[in-house]
DODRENPA-471290 format. One record per residue: x, y, z of N, C-alpha, C in turn. Coordinates in steps of 0.001 Angstrom, whole numbers. Layout:
<kekes>
nxx->X, nyy->Y, nzz->Z, caxx->X, cayy->Y, cazz->Z, cxx->X, cyy->Y, czz->Z $
...
</kekes>
This chain:
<kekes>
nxx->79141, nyy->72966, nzz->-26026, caxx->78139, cayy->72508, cazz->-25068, cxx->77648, cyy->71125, czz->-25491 $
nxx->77455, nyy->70288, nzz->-24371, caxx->77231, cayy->68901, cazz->-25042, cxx->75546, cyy->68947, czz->-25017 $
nxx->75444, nyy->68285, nzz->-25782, caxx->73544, cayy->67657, cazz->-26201, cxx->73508, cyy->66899, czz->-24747 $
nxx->72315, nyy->67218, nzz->-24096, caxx->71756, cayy->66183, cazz->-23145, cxx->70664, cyy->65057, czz->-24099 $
nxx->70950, nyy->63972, nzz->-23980, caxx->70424, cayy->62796, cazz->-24333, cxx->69220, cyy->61813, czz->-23637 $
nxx->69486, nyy->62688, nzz->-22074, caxx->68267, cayy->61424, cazz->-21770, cxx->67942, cyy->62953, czz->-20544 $
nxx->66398, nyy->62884, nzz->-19878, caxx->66122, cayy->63610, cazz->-19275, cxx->66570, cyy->63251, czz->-17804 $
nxx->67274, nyy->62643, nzz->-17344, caxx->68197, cayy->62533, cazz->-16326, cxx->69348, cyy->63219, czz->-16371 $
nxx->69346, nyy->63854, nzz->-16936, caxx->70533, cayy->64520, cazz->-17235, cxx->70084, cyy->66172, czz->-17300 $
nxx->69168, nyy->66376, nzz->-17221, caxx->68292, cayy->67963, cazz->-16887, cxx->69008, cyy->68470, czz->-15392 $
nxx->69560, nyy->69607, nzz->-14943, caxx->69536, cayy->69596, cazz->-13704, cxx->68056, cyy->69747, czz->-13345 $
nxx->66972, nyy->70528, nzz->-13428, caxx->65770, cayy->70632, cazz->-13526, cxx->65247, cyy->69671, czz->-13250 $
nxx->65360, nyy->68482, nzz->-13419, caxx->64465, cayy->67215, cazz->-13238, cxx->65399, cyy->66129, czz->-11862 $
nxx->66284, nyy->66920, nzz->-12066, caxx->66991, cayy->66376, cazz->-10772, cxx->66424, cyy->67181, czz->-9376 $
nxx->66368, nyy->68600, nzz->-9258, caxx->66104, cayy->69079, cazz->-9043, cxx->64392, cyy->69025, czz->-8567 $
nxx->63586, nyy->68912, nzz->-9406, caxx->61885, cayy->68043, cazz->-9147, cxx->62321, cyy->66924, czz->-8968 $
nxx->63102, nyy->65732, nzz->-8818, caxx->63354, cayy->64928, cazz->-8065, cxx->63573, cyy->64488, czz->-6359 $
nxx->64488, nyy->66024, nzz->-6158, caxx->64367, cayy->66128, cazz->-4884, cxx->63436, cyy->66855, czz->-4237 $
nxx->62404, nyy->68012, nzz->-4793, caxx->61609, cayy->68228, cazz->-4559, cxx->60771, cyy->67036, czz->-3991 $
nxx->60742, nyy->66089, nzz->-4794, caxx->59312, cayy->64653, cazz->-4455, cxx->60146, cyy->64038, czz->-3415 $
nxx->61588, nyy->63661, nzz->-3343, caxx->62003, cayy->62692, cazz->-2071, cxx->61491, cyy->63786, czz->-783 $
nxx->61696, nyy->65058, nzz->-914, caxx->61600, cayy->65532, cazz->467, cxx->59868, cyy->65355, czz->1011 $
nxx->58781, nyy->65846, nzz->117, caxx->57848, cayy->65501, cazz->119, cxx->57625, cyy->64244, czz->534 $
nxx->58051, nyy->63136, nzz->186, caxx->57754, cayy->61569, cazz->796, cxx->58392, cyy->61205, czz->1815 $
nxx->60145, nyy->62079, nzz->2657, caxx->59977, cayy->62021, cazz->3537, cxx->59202, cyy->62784, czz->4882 $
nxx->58729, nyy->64441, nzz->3975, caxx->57700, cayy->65012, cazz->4955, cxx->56362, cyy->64060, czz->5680 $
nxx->56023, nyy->63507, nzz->4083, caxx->54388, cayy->62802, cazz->4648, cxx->54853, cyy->61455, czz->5651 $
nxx->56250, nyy->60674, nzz->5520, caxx->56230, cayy->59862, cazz->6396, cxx->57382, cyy->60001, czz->7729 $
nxx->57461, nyy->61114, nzz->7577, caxx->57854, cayy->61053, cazz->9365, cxx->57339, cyy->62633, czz->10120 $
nxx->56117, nyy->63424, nzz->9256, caxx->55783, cayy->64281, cazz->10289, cxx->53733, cyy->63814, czz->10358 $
nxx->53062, nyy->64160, nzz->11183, caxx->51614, cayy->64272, cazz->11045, cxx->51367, cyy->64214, czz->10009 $
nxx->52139, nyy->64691, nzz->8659, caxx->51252, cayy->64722, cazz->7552, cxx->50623, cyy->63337, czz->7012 $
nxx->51494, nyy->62321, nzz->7771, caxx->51435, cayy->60472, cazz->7246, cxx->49828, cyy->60181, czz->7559 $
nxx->49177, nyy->61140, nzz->8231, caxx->47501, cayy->60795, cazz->8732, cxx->46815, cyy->61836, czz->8456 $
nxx->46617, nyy->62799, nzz->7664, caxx->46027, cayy->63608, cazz->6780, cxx->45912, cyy->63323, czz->5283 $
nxx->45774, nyy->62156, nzz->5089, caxx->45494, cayy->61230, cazz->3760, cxx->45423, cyy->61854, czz->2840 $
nxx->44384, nyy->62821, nzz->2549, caxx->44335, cayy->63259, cazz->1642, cxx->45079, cyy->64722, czz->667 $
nxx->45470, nyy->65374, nzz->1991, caxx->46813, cayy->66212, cazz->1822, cxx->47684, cyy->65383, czz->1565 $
nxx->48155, nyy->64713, nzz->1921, caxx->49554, cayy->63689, cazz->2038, cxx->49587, cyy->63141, czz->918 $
nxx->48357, nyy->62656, nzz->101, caxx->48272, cayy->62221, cazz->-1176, cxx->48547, cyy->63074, czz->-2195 $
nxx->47507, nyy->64340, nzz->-2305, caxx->47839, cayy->65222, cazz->-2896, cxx->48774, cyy->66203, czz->-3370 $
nxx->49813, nyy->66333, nzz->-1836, caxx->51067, cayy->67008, cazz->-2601, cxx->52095, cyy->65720, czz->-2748 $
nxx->52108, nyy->64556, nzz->-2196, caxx->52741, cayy->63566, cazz->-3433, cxx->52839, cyy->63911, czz->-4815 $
nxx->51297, nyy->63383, nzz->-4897, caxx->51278, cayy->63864, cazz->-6616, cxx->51616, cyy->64817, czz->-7316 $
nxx->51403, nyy->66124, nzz->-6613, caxx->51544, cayy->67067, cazz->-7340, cxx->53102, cyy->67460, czz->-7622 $
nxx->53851, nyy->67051, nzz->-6339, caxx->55052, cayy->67029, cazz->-6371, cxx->55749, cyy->65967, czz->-7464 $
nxx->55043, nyy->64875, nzz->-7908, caxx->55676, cayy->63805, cazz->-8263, cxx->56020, cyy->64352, czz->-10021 $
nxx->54558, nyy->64767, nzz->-10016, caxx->54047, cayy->65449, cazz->-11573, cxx->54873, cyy->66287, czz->-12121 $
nxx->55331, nyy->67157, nzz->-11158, caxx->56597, cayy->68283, cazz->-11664, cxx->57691, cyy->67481, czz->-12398 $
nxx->58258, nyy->66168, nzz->-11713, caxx->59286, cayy->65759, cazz->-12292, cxx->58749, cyy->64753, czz->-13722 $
nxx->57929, nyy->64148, nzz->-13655, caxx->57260, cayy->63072, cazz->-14289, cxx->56905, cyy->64056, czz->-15655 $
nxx->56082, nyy->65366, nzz->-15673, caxx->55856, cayy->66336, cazz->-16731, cxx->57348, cyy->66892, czz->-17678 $
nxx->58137, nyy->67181, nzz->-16454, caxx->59854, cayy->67518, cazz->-17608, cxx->60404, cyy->65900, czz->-18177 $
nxx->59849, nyy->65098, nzz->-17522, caxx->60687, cayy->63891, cazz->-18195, cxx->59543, cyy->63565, czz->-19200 $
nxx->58207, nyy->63573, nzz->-19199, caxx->57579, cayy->63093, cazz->-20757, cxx->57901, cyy->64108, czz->-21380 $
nxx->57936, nyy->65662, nzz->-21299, caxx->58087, cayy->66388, cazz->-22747, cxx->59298, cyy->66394, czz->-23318 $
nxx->60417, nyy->66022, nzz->-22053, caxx->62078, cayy->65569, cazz->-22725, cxx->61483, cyy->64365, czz->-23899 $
nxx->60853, nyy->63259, nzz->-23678, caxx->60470, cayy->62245, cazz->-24773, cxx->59596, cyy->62611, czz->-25558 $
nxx->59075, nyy->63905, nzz->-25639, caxx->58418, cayy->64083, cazz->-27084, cxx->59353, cyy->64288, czz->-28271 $
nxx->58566, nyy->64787, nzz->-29042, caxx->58949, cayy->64786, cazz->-30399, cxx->58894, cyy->66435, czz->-30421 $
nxx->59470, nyy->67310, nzz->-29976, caxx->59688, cayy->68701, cazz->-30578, cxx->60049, cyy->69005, czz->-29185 $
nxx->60484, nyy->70729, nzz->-29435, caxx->60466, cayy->71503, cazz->-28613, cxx->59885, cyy->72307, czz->-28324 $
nxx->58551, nyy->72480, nzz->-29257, caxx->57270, cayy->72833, cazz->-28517, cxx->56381, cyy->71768, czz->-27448 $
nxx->56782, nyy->70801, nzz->-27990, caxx->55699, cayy->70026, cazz->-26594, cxx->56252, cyy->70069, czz->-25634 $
nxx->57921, nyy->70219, nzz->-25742, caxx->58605, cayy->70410, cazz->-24485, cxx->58212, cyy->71179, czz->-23557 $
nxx->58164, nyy->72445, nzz->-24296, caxx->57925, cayy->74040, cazz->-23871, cxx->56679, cyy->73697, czz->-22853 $
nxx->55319, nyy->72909, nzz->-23904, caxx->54224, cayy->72898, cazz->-23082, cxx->54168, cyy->71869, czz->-21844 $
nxx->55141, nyy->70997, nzz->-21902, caxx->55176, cayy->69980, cazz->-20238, cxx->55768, cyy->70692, czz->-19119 $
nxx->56912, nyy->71965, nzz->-19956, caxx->58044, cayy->72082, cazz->-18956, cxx->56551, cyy->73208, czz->-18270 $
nxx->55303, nyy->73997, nzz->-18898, caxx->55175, cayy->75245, cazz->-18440, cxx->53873, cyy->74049, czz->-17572 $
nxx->53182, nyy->73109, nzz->-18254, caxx->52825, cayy->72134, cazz->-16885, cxx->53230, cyy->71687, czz->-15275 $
nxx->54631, nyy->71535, nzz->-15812, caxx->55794, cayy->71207, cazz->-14721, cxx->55953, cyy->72538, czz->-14245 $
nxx->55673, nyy->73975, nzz->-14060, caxx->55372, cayy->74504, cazz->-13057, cxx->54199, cyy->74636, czz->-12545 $
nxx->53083, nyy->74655, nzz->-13154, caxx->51328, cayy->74591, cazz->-12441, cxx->51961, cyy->73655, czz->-11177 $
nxx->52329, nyy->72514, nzz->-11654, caxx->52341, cayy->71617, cazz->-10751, cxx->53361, cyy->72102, czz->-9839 $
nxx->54307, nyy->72567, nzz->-9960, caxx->55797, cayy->73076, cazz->-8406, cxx->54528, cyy->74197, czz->-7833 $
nxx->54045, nyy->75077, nzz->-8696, caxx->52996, cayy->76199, cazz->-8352, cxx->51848, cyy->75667, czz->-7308 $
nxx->51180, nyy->74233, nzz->-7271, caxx->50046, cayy->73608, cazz->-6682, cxx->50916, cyy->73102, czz->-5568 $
nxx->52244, nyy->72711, nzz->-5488, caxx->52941, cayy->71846, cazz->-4627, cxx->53546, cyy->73025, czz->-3589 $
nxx->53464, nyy->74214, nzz->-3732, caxx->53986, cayy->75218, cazz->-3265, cxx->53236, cyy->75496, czz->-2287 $
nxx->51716, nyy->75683, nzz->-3087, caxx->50237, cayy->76281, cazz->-2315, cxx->50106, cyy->75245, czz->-1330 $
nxx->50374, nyy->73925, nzz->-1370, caxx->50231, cayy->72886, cazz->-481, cxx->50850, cyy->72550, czz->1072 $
nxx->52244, nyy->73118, nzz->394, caxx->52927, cayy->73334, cazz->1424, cxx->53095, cyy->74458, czz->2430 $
nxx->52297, nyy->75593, nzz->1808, caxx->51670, cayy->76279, cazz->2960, cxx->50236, cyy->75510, czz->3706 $
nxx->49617, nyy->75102, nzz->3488, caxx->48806, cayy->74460, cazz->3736, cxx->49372, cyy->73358, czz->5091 $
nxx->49881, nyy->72603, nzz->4515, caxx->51445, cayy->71879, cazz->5522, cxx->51439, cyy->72911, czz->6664 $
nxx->51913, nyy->73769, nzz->6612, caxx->52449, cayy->74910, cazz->7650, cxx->51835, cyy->74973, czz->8184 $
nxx->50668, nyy->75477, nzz->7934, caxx->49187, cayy->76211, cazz->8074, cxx->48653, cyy->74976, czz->8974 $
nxx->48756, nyy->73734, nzz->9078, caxx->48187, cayy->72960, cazz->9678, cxx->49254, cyy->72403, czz->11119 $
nxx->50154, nyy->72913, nzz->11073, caxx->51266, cayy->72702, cazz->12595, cxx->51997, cyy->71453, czz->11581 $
nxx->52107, nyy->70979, nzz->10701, caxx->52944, cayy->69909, cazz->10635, cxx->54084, cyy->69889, czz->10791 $
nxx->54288, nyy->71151, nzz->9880, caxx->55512, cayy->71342, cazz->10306, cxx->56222, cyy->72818, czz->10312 $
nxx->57132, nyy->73354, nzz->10713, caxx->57293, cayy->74682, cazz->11101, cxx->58287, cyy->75413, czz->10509 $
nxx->58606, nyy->76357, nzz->10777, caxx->59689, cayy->77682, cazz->9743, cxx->61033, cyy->76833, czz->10019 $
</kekes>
């Protein structure tokens, strides 16, 4: 099995990668682009998932890892709750 070397190389963070593109194209081509502060919020929270596995890939152990990667779900967990919220508001549908 080869060593992954850089956290681009996670499927996981590829993966919370596309999580955040779909999110940035939700907020700019449905209603959500004028609900500011939803629209902001699951940005971020979405963004954080990927941004949290790529700083604990650059720590120094595999315990801090452990503790970004279990961050990096609060945050898919908050981005989840949001997107019912999304629903919940007609933006967009099943």
């Amino acid at each position: 099995m080869a060593t992954i070397e850089k956290f681009e190389d996670l499927d996981i963070w590829k993966e919370a990668r596309l999580l955040s593109k779909e999110i940035i194209l939700l907020s700019r081509n449905t209603e959500l682009k004028n609900d500011y502060r939803l629209r902001d919020q699951i940005k971020g929270a979405s963004g954080s998932v990927m941004d949290n596995i790529a700083e604990g890939f650059e720590r120094d152990g595999n315990l801090e890892f452990r503790q970004f990667l279990s961050i990096a779900k609060g945050s898919a967990g908050e981005s989840r709750s949001q997107l019912y919220r999304v629903f919940d508001s007609d933006y967009i549908s099943e």
